[in-house]
N, CA, C and O atoms as a GROMACS GRO file, in nm:
protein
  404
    1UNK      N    1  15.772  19.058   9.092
    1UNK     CA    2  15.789  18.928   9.030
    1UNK      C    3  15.813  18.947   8.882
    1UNK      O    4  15.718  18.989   8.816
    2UNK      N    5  15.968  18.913   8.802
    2UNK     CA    6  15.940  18.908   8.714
    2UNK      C    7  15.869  18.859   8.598
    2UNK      O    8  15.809  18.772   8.662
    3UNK      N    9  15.823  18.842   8.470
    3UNK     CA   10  15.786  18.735   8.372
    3UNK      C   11  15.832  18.619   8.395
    3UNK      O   12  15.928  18.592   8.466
    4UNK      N   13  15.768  18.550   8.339
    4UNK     CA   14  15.827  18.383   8.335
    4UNK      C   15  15.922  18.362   8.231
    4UNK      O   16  15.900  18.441   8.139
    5UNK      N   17  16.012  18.292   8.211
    5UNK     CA   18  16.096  18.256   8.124
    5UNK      C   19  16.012  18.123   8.019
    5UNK      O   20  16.001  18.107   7.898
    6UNK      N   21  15.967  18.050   8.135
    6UNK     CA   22  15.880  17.939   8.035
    6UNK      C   23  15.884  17.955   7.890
    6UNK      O   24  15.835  18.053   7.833
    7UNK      N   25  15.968  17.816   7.802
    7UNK     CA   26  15.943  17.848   7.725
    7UNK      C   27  15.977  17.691   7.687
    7UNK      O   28  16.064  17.629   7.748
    8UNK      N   29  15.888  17.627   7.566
    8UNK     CA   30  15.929  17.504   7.532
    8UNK      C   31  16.073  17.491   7.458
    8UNK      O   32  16.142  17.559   7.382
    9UNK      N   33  16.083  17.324   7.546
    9UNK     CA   34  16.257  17.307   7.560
    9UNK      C   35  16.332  17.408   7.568
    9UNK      O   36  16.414  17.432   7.479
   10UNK      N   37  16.320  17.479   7.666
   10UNK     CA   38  16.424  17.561   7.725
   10UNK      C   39  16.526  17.520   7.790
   10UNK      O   40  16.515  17.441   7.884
   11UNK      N   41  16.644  17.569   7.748
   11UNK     CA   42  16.763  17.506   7.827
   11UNK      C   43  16.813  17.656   7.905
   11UNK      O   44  16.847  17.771   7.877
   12UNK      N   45  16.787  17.538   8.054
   12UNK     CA   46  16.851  17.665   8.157
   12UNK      C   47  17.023  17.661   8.200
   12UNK      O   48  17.074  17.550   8.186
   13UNK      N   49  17.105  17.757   8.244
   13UNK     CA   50  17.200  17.758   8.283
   13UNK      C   51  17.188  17.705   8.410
   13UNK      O   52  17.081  17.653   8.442
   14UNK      N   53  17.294  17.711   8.501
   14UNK     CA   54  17.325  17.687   8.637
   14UNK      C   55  17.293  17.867   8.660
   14UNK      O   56  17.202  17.919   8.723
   15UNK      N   57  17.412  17.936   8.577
   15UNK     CA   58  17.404  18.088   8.617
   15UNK      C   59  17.264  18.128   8.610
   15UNK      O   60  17.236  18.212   8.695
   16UNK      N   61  17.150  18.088   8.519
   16UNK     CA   62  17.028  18.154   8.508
   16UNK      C   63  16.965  18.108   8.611
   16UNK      O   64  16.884  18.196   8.642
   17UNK      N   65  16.956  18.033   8.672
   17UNK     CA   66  16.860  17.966   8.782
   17UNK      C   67  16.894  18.028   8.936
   17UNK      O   68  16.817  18.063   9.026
   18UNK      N   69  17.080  18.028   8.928
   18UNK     CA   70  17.094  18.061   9.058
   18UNK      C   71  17.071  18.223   9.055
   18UNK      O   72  17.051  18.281   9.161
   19UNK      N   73  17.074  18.299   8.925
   19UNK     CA   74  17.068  18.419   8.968
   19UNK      C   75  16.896  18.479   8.954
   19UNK      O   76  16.870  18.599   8.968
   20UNK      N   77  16.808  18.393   8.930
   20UNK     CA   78  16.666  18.390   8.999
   20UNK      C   79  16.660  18.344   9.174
   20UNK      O   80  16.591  18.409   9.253
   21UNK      N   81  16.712  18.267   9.202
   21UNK     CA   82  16.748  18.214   9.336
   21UNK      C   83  16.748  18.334   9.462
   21UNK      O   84  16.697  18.356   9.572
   22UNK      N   85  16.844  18.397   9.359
   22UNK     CA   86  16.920  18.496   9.431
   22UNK      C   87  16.818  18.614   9.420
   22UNK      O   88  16.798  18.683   9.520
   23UNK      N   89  16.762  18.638   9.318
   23UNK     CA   90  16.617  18.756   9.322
   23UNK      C   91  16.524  18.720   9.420
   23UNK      O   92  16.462  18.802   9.487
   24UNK      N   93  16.513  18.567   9.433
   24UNK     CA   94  16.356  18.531   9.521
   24UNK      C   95  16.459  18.587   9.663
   24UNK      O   96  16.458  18.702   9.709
   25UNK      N   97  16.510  18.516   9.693
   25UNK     CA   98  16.626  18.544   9.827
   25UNK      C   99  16.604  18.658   9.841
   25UNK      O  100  16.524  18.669   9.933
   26UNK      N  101  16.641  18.792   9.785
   26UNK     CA  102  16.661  18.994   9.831
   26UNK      C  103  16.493  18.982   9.860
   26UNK      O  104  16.443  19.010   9.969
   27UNK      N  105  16.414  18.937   9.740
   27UNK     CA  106  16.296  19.019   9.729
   27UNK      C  107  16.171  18.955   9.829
   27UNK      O  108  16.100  19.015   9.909
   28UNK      N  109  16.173  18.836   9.798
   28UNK     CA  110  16.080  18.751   9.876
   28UNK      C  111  16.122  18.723  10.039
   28UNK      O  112  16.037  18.731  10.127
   29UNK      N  113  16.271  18.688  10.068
   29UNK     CA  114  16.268  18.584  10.147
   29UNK      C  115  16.366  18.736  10.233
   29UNK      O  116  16.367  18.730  10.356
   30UNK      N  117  16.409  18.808  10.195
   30UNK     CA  118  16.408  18.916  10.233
   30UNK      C  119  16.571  18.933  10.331
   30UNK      O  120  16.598  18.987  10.438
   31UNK      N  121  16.654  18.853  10.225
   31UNK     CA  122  16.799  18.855  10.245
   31UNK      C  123  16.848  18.951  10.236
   31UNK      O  124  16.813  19.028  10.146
   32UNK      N  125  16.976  18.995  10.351
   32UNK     CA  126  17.031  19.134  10.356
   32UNK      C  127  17.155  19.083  10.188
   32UNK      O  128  17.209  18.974  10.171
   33UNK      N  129  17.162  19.207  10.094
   33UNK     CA  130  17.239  19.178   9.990
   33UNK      C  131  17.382  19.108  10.042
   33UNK      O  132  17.411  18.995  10.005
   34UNK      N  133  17.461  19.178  10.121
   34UNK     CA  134  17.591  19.109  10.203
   34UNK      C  135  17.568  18.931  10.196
   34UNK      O  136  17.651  18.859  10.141
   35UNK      N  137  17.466  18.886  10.249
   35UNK     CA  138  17.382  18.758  10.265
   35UNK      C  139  17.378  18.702  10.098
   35UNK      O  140  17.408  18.583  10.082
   36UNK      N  141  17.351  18.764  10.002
   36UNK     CA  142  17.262  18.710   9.863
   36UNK      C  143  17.392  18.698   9.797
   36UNK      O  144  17.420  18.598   9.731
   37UNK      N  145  17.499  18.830   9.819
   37UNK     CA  146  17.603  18.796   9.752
   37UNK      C  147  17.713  18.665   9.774
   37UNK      O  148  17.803  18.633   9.697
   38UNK      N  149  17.675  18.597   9.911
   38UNK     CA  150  17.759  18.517   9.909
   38UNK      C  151  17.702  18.363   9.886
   38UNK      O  152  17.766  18.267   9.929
   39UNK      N  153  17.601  18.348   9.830
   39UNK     CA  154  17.535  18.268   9.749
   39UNK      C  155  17.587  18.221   9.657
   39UNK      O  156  17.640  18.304   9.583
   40UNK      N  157  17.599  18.095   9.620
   40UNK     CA  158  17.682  18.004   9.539
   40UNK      C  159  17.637  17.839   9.530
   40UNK      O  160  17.556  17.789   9.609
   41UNK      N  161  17.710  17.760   9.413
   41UNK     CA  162  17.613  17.648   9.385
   41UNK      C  163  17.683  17.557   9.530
   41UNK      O  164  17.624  17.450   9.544
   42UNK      N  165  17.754  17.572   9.597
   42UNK     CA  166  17.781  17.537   9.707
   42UNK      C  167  17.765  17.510   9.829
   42UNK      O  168  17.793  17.419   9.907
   43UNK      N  169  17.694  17.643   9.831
   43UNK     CA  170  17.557  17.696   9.950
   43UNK      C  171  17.486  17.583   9.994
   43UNK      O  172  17.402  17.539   9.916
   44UNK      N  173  17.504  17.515  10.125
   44UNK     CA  174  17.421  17.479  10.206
   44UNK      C  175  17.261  17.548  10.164
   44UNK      O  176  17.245  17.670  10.169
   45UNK      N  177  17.164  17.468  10.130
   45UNK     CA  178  17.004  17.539  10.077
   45UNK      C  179  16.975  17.585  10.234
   45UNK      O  180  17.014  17.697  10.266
   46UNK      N  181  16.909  17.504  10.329
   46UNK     CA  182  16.833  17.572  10.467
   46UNK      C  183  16.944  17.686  10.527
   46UNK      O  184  16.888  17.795  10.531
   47UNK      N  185  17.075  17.693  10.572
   47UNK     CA  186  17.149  17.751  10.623
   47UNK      C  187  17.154  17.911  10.514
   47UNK      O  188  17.118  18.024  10.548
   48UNK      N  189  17.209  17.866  10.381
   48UNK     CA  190  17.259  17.991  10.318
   48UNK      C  191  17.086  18.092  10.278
   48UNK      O  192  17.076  18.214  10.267
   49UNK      N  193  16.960  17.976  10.263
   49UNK     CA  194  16.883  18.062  10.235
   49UNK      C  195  16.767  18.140  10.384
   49UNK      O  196  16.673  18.219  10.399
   50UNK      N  197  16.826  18.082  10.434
   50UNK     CA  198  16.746  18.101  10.620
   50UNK      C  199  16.566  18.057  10.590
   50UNK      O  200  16.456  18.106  10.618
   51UNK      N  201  16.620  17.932  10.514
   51UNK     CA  202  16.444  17.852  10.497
   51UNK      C  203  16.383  17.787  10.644
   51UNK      O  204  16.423  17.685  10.699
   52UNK      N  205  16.278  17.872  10.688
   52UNK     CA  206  16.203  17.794  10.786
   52UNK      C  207  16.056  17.750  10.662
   52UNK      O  208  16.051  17.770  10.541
   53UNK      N  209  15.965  17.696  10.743
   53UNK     CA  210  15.826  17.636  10.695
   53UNK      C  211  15.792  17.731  10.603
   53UNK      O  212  15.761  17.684  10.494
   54UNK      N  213  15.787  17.853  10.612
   54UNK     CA  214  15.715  17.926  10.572
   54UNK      C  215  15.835  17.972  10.431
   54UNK      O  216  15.813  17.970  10.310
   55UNK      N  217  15.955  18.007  10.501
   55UNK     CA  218  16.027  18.048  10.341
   55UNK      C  219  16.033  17.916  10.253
   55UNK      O  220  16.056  17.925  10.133
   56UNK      N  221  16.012  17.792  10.312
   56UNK     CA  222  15.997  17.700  10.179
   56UNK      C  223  15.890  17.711  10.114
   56UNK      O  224  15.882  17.698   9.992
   57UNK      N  225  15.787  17.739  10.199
   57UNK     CA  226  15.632  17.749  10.082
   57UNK      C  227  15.640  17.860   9.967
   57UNK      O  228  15.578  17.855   9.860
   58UNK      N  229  15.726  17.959  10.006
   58UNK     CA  230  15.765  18.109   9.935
   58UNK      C  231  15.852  18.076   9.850
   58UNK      O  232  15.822  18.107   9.735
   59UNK      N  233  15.960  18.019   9.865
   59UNK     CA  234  16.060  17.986   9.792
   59UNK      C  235  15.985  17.878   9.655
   59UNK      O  236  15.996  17.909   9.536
   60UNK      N  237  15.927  17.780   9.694
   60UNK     CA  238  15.851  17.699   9.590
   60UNK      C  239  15.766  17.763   9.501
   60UNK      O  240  15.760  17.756   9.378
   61UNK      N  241  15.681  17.843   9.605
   61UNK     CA  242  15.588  17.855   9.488
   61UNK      C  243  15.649  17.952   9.408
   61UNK      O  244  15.648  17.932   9.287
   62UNK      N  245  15.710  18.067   9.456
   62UNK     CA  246  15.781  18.140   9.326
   62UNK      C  247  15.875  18.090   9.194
   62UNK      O  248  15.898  18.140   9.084
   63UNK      N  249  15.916  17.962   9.264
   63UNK     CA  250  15.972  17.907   9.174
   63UNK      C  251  15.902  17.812   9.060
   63UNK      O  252  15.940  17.776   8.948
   64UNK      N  253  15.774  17.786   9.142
   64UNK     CA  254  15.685  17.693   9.031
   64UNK      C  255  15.656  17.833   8.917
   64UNK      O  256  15.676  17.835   8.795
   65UNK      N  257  15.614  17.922   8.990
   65UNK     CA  258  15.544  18.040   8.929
   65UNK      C  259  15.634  18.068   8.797
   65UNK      O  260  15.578  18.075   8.687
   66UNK      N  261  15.764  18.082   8.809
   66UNK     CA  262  15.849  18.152   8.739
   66UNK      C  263  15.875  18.034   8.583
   66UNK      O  264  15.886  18.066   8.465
   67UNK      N  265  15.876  17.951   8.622
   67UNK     CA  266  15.943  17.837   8.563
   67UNK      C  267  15.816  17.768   8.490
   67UNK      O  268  15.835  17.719   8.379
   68UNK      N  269  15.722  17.764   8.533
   68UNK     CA  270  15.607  17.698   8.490
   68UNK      C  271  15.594  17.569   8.493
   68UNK      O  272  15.607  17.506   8.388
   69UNK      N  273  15.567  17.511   8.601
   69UNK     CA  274  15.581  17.345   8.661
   69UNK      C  275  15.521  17.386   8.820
   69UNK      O  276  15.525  17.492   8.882
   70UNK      N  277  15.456  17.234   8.858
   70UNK     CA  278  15.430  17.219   8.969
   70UNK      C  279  15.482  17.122   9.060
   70UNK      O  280  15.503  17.008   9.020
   71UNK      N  281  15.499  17.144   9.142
   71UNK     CA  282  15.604  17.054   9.246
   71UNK      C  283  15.473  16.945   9.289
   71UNK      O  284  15.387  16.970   9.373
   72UNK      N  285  15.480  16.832   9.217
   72UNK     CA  286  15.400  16.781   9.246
   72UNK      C  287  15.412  16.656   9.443
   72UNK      O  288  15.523  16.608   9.469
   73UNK      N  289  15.344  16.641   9.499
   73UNK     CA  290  15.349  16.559   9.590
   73UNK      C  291  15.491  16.419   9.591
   73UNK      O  292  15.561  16.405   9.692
   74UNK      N  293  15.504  16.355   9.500
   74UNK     CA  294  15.596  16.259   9.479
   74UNK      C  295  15.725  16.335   9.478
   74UNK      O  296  15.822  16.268   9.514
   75UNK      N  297  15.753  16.489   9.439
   75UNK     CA  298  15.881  16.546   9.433
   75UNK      C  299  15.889  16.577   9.556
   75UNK      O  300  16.003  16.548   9.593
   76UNK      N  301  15.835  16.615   9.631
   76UNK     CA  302  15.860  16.639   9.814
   76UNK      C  303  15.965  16.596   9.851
   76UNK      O  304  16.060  16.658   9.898
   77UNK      N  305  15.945  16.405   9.818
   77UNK     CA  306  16.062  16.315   9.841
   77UNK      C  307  16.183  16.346   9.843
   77UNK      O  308  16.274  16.320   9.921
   78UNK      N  309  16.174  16.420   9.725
   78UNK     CA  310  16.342  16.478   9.624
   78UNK      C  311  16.391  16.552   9.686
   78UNK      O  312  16.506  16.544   9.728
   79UNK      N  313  16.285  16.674   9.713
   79UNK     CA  314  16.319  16.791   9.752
   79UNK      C  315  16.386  16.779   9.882
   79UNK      O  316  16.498  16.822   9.907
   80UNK      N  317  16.291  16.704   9.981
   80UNK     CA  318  16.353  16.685  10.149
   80UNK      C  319  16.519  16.631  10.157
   80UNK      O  320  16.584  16.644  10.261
   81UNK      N  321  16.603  16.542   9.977
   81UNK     CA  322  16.690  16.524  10.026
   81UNK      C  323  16.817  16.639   9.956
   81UNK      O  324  16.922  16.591   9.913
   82UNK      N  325  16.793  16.774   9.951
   82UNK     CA  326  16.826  16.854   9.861
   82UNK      C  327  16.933  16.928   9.965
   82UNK      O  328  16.884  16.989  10.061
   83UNK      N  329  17.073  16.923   9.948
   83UNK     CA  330  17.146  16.990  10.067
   83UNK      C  331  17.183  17.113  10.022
   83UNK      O  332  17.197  17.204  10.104
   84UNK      N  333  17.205  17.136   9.877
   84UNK     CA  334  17.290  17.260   9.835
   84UNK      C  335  17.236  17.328   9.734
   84UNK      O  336  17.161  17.269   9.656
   85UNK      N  337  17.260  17.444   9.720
   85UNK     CA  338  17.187  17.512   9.562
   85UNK      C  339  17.192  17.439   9.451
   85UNK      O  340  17.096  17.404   9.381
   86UNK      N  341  17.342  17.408   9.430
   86UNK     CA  342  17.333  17.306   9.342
   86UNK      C  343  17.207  17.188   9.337
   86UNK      O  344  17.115  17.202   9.256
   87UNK      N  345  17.209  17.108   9.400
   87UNK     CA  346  17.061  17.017   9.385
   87UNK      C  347  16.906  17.119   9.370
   87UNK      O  348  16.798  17.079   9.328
   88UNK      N  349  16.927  17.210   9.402
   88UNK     CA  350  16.806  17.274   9.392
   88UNK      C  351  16.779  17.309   9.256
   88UNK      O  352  16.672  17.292   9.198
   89UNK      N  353  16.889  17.362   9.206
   89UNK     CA  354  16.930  17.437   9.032
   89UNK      C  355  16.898  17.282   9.022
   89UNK      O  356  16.782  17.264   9.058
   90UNK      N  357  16.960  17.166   8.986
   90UNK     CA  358  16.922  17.046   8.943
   90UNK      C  359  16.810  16.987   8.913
   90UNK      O  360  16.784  16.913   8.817
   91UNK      N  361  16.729  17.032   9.023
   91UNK     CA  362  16.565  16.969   9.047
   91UNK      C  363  16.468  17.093   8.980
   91UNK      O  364  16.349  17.065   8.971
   92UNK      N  365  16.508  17.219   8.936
   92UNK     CA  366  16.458  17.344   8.875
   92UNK      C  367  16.465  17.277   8.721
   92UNK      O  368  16.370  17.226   8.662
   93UNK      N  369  16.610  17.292   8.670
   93UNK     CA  370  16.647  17.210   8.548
   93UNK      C  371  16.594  17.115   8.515
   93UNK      O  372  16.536  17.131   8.408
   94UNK      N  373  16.586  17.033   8.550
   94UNK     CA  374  16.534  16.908   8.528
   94UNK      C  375  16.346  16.916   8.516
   94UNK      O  376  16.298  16.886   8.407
   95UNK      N  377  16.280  16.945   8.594
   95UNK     CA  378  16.132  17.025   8.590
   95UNK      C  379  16.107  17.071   8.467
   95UNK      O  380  16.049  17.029   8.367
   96UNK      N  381  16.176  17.187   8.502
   96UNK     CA  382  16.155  17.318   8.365
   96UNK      C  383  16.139  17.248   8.276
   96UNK      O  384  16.024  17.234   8.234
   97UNK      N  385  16.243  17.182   8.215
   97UNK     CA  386  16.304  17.067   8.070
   97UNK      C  387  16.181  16.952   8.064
   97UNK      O  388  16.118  16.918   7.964
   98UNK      N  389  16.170  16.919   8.156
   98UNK     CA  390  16.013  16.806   8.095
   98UNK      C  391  15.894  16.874   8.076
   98UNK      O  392  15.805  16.810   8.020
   99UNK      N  393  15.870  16.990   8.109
   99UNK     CA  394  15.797  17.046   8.069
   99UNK      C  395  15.674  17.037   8.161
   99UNK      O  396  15.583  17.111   8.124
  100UNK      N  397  15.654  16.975   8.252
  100UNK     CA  398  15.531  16.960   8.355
  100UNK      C  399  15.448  17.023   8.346
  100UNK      O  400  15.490  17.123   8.288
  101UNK      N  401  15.326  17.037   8.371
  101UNK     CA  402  15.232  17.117   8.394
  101UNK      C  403  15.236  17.197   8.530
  101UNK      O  404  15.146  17.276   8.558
   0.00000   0.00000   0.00000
């Protein structure tokens, strides 16, 4: 796991987020590279990242971890209507930037 980036008003890229995405994906969620490389803000999220129950709990919390924010209960909502990396980078961005606890 790398360091956290956390840092007040941090402005994230699209490229910086998806290419954390793409680290949790090889390392955590345990994507063959062939698989990680074809990752893009395009990407279908459940299909391109092979999220069952369990890789979403993995996938979140590394991402709360990294970023420094908590997915609180009311974002669930958000999250359940999230089809593509893109919305995911969106809902990361957007987090990160208010600064949440």
């Amino acid at each position: 796991m790398s360091a956290s980036p956390r840092k007040t008003n941090m402005t994230l890229t699209d490229a910086e987020i998806l290419a954390y995405l793409k680290q949790i994906s090889r390392d955590e969620l345990e994507l063959q590279p062939e698989q990680v490389a074809k990752l893009d803000l395009h990407t279908p999220i459940v299909e391109g990242l092979q999220l069952d129950s369990l890789a979403q709990v993995i996938l979140l919390t590394h991402i709360e971890e990294h970023y420094g924010f908590i997915f609180e209960p009311e974002d669930r909502e958000q999250l359940q209507t999230i089809q593509t990396i893109s919305n995911l980078v969106e809902v990361i961005r957007q987090r990160a930037q208010e600064g949440a606890p």
